[in-house]
N, CA, C, O and CB atoms as a CASP TS submission, in Angstrom:
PFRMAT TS
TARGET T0000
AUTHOR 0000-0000-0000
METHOD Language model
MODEL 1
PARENT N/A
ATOM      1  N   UNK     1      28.651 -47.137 -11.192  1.00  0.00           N
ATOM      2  CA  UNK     1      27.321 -46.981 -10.614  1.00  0.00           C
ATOM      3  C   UNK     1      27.345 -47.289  -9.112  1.00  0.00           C
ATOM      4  O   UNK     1      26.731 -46.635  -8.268  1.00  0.00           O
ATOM      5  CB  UNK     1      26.313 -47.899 -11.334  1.00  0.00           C
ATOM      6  N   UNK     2      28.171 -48.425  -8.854  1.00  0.00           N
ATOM      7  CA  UNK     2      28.534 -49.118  -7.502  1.00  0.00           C
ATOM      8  C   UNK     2      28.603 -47.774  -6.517  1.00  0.00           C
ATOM      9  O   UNK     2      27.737 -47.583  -5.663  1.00  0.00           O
ATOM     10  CB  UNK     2      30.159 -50.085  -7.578  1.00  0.00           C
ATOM     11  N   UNK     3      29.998 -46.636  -6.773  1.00  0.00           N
ATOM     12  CA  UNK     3      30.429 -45.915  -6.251  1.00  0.00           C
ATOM     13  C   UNK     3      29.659 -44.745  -5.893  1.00  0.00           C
ATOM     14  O   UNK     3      29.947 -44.011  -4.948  1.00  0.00           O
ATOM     15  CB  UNK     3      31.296 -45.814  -6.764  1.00  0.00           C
ATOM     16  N   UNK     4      28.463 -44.552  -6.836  1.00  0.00           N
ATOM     17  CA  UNK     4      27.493 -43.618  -6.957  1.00  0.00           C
ATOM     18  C   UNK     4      26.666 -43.845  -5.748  1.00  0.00           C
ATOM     19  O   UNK     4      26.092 -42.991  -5.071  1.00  0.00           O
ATOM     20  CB  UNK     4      26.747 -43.707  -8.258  1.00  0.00           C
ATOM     21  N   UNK     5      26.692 -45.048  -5.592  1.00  0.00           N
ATOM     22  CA  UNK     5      25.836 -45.361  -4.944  1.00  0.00           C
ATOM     23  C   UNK     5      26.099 -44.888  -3.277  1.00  0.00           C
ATOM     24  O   UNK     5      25.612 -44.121  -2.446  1.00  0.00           O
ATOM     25  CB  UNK     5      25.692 -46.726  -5.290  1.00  0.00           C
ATOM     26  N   UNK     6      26.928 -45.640  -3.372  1.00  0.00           N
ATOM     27  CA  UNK     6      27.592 -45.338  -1.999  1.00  0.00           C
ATOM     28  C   UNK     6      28.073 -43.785  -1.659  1.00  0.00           C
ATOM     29  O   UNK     6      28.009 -43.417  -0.486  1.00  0.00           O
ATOM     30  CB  UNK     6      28.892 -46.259  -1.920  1.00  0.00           C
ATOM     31  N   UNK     7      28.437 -43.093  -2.434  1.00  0.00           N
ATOM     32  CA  UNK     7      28.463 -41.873  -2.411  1.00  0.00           C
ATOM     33  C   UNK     7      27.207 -41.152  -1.668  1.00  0.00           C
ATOM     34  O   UNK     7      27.060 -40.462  -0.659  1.00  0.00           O
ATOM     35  CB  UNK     7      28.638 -41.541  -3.703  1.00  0.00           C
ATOM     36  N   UNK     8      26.370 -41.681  -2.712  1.00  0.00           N
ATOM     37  CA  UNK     8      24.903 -41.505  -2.442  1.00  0.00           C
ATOM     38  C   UNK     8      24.619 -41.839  -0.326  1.00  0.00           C
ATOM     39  O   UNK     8      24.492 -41.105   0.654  1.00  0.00           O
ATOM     40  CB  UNK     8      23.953 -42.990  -3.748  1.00  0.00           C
ATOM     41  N   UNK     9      24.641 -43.053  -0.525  1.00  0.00           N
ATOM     42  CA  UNK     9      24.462 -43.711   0.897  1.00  0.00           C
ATOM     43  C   UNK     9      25.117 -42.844   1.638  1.00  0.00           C
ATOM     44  O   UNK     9      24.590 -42.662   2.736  1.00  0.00           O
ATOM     45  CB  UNK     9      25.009 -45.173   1.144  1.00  0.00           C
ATOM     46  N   UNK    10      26.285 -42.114   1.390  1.00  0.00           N
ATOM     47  CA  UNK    10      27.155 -41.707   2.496  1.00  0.00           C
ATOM     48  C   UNK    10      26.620 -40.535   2.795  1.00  0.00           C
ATOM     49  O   UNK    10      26.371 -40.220   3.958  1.00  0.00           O
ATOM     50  CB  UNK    10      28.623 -41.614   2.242  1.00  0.00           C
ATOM     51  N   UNK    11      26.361 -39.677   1.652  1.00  0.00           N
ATOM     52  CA  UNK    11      25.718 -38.471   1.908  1.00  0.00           C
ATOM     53  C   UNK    11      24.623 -38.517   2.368  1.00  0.00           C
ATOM     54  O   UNK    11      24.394 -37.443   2.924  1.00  0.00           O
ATOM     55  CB  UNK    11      25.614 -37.771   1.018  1.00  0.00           C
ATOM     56  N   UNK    12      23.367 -39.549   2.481  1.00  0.00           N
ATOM     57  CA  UNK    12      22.044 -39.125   3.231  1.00  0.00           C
ATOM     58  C   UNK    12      22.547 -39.675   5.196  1.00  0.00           C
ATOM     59  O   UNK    12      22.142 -39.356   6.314  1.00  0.00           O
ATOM     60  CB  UNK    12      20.295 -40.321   2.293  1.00  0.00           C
ATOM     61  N   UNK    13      23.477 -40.504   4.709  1.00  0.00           N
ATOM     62  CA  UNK    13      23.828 -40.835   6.489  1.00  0.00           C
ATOM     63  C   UNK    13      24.742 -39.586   7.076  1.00  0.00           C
ATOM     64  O   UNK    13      24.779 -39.329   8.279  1.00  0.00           O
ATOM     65  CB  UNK    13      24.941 -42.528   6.750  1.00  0.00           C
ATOM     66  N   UNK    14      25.522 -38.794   6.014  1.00  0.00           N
ATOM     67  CA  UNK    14      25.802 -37.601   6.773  1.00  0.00           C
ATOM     68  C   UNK    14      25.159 -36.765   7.165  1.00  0.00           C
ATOM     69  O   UNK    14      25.430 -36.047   8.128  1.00  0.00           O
ATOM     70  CB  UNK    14      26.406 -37.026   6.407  1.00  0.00           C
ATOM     71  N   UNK    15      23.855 -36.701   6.241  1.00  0.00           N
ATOM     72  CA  UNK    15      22.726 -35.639   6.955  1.00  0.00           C
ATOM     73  C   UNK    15      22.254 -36.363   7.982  1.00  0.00           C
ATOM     74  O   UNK    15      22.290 -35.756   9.052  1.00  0.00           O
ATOM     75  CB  UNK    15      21.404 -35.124   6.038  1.00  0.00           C
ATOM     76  N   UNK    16      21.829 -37.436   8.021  1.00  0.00           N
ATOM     77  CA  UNK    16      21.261 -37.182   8.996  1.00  0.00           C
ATOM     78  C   UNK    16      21.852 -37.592  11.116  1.00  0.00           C
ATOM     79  O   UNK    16      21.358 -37.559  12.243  1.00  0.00           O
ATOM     80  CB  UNK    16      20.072 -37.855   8.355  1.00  0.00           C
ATOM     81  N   UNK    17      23.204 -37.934  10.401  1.00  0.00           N
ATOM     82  CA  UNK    17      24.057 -37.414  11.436  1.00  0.00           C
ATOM     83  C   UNK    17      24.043 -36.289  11.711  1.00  0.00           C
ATOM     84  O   UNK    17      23.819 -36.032  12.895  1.00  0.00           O
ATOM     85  CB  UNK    17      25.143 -37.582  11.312  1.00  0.00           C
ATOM     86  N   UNK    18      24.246 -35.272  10.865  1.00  0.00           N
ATOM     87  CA  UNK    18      24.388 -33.844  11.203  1.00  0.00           C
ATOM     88  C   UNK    18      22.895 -33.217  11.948  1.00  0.00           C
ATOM     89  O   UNK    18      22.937 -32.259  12.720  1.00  0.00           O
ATOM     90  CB  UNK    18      24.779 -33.015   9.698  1.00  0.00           C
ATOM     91  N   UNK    19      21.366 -34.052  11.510  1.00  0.00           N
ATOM     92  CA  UNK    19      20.792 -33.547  11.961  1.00  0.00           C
ATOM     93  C   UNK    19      20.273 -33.874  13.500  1.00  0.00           C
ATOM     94  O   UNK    19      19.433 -33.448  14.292  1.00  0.00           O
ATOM     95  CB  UNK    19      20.207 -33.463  11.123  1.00  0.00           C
ATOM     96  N   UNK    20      21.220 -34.820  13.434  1.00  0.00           N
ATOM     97  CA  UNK    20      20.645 -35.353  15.078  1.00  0.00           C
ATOM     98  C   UNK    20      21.693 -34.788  15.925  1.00  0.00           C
ATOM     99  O   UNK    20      21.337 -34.587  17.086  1.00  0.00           O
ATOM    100  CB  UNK    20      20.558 -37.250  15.418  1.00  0.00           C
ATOM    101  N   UNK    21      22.985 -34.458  15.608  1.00  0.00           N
ATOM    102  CA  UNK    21      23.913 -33.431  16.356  1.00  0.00           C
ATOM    103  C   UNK    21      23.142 -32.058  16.979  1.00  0.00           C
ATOM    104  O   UNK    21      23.043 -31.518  18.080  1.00  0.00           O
ATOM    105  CB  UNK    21      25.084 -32.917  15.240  1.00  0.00           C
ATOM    106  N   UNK    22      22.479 -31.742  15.102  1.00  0.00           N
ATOM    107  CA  UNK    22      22.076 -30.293  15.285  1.00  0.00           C
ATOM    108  C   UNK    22      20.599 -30.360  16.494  1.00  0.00           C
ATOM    109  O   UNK    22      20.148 -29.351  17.035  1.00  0.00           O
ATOM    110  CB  UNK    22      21.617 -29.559  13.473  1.00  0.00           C
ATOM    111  N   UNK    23      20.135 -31.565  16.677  1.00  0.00           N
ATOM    112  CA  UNK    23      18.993 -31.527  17.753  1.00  0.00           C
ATOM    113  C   UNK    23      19.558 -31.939  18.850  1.00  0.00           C
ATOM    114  O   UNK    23      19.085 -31.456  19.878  1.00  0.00           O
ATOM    115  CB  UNK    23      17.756 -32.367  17.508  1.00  0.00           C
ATOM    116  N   UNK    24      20.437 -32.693  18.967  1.00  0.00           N
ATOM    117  CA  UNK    24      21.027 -32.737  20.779  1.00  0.00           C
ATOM    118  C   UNK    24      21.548 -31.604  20.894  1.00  0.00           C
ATOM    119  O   UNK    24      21.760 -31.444  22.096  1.00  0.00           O
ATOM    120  CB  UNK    24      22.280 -33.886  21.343  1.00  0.00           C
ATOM    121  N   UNK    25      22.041 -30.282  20.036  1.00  0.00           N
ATOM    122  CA  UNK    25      23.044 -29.101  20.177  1.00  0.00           C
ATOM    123  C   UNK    25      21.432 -28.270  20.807  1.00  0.00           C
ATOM    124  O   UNK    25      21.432 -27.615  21.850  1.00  0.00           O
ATOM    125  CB  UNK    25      24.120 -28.379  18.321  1.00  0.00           C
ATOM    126  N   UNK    26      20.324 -28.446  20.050  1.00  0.00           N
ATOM    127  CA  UNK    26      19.537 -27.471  20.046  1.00  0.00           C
ATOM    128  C   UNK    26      18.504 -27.957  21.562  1.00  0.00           C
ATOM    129  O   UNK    26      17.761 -27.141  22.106  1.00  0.00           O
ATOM    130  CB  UNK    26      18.787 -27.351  18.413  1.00  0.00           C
ATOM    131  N   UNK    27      18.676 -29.576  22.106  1.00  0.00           N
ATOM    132  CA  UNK    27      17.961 -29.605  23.120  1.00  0.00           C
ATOM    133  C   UNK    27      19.082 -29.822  24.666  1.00  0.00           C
ATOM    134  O   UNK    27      18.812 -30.319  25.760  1.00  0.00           O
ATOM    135  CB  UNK    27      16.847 -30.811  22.750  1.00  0.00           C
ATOM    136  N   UNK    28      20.228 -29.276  24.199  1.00  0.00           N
ATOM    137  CA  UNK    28      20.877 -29.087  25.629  1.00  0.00           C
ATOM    138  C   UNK    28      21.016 -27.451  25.794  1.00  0.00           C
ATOM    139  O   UNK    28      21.443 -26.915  26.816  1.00  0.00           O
ATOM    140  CB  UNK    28      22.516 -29.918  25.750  1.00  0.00           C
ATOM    141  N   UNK    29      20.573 -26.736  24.591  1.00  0.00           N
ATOM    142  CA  UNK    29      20.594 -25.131  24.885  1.00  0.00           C
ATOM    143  C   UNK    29      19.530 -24.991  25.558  1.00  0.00           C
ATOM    144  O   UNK    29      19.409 -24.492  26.677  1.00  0.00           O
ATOM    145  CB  UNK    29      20.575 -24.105  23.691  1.00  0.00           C
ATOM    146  N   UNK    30      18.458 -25.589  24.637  1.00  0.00           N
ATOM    147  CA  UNK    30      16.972 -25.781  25.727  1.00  0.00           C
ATOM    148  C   UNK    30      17.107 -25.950  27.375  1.00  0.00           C
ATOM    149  O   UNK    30      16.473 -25.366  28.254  1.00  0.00           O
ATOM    150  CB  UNK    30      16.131 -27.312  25.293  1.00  0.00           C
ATOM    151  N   UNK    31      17.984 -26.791  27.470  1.00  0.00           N
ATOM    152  CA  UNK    31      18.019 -27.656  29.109  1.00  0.00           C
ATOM    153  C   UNK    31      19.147 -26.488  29.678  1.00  0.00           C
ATOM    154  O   UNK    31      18.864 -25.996  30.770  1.00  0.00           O
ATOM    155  CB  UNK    31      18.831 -29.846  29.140  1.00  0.00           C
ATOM    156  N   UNK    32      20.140 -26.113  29.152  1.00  0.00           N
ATOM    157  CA  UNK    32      20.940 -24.930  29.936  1.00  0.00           C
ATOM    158  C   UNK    32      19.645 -23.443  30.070  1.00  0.00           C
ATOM    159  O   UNK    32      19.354 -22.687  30.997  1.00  0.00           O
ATOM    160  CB  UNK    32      22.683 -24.407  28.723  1.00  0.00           C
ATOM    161  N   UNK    33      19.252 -23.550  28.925  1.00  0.00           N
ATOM    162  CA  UNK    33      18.069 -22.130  29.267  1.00  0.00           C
ATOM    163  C   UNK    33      17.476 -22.077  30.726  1.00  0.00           C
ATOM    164  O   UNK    33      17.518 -21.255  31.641  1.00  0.00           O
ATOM    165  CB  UNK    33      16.520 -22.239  28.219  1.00  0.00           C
ATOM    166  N   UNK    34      16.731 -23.697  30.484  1.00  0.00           N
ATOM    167  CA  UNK    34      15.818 -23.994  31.627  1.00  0.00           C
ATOM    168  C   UNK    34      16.784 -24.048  33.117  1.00  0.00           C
ATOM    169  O   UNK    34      16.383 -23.685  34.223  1.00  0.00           O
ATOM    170  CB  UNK    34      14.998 -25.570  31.275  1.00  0.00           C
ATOM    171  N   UNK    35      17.637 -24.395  32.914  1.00  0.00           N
ATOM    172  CA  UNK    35      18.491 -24.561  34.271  1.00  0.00           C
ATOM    173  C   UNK    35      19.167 -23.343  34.893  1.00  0.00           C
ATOM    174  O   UNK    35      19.357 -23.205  36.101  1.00  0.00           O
ATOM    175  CB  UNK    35      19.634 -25.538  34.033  1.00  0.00           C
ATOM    176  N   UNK    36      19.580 -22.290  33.736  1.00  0.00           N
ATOM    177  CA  UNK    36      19.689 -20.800  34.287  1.00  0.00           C
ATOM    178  C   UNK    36      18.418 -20.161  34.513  1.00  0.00           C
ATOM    179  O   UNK    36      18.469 -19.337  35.426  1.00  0.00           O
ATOM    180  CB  UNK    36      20.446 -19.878  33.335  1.00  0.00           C
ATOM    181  N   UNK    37      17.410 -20.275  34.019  1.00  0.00           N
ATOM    182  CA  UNK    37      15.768 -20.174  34.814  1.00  0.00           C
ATOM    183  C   UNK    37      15.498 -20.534  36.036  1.00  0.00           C
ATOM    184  O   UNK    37      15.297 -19.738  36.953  1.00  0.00           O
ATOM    185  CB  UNK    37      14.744 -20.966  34.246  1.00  0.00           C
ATOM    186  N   UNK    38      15.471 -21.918  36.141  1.00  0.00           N
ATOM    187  CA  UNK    38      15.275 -21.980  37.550  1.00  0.00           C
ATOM    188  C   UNK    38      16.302 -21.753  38.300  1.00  0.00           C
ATOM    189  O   UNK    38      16.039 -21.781  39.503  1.00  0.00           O
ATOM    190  CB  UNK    38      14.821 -23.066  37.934  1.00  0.00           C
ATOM    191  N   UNK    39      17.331 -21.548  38.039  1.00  0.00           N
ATOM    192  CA  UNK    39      18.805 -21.131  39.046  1.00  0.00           C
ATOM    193  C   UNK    39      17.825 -19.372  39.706  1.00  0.00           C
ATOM    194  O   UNK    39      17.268 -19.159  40.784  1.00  0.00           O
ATOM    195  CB  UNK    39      21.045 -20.704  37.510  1.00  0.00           C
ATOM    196  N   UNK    40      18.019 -18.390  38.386  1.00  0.00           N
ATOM    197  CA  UNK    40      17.341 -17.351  38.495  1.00  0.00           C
ATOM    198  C   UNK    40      16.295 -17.211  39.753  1.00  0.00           C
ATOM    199  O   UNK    40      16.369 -16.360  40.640  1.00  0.00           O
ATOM    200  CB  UNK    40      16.767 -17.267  37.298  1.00  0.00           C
ATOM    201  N   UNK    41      15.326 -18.217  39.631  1.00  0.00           N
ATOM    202  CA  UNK    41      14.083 -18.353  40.130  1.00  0.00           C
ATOM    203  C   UNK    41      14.398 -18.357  41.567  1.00  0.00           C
ATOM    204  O   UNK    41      14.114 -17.578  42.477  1.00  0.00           O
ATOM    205  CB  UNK    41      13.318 -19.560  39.609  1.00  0.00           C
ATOM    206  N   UNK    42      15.224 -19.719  41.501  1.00  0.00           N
ATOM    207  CA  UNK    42      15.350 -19.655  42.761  1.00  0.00           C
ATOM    208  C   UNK    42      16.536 -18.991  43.539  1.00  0.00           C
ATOM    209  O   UNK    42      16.899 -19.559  44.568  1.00  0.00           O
ATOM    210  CB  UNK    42      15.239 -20.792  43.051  1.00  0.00           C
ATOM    211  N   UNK    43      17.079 -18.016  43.210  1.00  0.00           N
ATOM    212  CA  UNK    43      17.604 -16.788  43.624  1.00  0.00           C
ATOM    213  C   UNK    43      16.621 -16.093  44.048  1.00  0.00           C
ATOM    214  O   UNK    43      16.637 -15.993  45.275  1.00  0.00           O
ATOM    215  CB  UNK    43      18.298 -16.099  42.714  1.00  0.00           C
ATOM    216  N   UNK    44      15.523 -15.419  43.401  1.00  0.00           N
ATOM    217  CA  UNK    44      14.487 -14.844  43.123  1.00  0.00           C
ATOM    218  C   UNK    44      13.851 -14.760  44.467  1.00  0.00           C
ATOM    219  O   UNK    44      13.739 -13.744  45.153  1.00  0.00           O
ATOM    220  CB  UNK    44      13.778 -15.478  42.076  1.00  0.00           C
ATOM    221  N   UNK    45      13.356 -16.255  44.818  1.00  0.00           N
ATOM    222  CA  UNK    45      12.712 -16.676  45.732  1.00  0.00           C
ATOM    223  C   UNK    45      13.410 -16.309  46.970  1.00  0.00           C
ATOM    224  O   UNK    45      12.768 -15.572  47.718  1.00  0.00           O
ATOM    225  CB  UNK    45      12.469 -17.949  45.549  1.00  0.00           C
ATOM    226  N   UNK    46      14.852 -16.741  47.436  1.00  0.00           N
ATOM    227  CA  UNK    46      15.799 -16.851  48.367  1.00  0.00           C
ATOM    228  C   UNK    46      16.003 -15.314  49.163  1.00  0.00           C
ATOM    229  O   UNK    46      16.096 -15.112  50.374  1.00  0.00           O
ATOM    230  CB  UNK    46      17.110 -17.416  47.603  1.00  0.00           C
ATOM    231  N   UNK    47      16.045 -14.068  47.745  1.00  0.00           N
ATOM    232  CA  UNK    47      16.642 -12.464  47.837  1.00  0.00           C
ATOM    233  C   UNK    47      15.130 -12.341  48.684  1.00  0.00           C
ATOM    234  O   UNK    47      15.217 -11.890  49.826  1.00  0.00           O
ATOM    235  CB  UNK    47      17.014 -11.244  45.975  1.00  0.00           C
ATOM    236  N   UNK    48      13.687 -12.734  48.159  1.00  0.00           N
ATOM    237  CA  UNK    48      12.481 -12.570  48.823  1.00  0.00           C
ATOM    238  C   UNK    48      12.678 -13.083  50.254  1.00  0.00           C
ATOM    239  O   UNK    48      12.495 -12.302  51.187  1.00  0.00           O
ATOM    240  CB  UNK    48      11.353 -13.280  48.085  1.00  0.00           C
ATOM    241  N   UNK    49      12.955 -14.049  50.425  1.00  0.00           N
ATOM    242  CA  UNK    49      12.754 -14.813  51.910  1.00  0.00           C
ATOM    243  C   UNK    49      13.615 -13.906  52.674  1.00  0.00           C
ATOM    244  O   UNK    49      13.320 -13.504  53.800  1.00  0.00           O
ATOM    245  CB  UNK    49      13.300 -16.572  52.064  1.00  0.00           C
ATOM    246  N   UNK    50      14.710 -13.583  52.029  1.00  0.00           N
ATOM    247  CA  UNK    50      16.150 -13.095  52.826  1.00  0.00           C
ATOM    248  C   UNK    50      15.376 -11.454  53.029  1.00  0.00           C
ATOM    249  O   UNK    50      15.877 -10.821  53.958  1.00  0.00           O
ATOM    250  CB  UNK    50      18.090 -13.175  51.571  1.00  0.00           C
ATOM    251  N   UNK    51      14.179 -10.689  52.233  1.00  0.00           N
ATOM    252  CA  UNK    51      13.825  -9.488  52.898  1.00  0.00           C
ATOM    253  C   UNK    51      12.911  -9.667  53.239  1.00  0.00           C
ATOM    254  O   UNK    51      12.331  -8.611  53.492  1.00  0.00           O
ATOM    255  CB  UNK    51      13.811  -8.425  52.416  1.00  0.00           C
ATOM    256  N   UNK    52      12.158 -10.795  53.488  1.00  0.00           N
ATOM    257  CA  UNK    52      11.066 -10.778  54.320  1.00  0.00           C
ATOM    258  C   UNK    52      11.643 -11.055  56.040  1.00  0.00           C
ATOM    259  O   UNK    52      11.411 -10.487  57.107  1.00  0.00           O
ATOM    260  CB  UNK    52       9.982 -11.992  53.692  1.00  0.00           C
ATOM    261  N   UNK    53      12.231 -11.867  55.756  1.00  0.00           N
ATOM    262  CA  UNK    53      12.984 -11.727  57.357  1.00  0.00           C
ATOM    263  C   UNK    53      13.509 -10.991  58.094  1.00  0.00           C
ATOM    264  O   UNK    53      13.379 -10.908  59.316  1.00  0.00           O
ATOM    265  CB  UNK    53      13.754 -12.212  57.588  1.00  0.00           C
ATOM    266  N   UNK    54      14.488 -10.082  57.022  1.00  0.00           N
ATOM    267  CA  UNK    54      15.002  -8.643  57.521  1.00  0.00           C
ATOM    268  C   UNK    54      14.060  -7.838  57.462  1.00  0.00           C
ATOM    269  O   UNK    54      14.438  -6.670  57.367  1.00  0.00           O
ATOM    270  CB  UNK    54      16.087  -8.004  56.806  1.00  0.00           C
ATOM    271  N   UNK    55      12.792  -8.017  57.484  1.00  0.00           N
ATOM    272  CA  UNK    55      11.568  -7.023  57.503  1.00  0.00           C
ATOM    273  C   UNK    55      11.198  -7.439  58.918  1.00  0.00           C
ATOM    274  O   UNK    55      11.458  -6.780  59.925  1.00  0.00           O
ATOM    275  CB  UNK    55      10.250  -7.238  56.239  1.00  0.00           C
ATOM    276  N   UNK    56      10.491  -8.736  58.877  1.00  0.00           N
ATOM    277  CA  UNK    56      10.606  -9.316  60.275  1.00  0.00           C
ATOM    278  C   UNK    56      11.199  -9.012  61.822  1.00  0.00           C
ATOM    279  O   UNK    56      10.593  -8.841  62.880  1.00  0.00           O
ATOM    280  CB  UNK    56      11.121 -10.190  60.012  1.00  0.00           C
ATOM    281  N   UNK    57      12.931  -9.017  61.446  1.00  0.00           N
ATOM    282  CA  UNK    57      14.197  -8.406  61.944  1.00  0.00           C
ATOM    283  C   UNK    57      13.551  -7.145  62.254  1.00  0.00           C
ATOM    284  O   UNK    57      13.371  -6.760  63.410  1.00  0.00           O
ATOM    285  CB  UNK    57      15.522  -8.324  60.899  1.00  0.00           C
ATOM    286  N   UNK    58      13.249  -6.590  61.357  1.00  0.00           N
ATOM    287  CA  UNK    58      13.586  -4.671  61.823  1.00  0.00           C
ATOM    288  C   UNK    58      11.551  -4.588  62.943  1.00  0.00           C
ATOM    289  O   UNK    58      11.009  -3.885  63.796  1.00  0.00           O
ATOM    290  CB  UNK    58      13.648  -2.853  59.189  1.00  0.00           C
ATOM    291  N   UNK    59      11.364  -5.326  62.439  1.00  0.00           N
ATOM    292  CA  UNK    59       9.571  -5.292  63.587  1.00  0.00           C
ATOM    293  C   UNK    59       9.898  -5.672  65.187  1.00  0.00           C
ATOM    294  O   UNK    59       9.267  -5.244  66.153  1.00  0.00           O
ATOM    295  CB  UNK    59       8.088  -6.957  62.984  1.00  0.00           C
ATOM    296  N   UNK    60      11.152  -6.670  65.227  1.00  0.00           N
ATOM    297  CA  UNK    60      11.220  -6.733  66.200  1.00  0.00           C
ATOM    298  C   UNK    60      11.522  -5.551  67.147  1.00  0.00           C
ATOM    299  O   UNK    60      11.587  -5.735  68.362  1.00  0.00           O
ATOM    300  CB  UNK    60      11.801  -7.542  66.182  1.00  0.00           C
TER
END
């Protein structure tokens, strides 16, 4: 019964190891998403500034 037990014990502490892996796995995809977003963004912003100036440039 002893062994059952612990069997037992071992298997709910493997879940829920596995499920806190599976949420740091699922909130650093989150944080890489967000960080190639704003990388994006602020490309975005930079390609804008960089033709507003060469717009600027060509008025002169």
């Amino acid at each position: 019964m002893k062994s059952m037990l612990n069997d037992y014990e071992w298997m709910e502490l493997y879940k829920l190891q596995r499920q806190e892996l599976e949420r740091k796995a699922k909130m650093a995809g989150e944080r890489a998403e967000r960080l190639i977003a704003a990388k994006v963004n602020g490309l975005r912003r930079e390609a804008m500034t960089l033709r507003e100036n060469q717009v600027c440039l060509d008025c002169e």
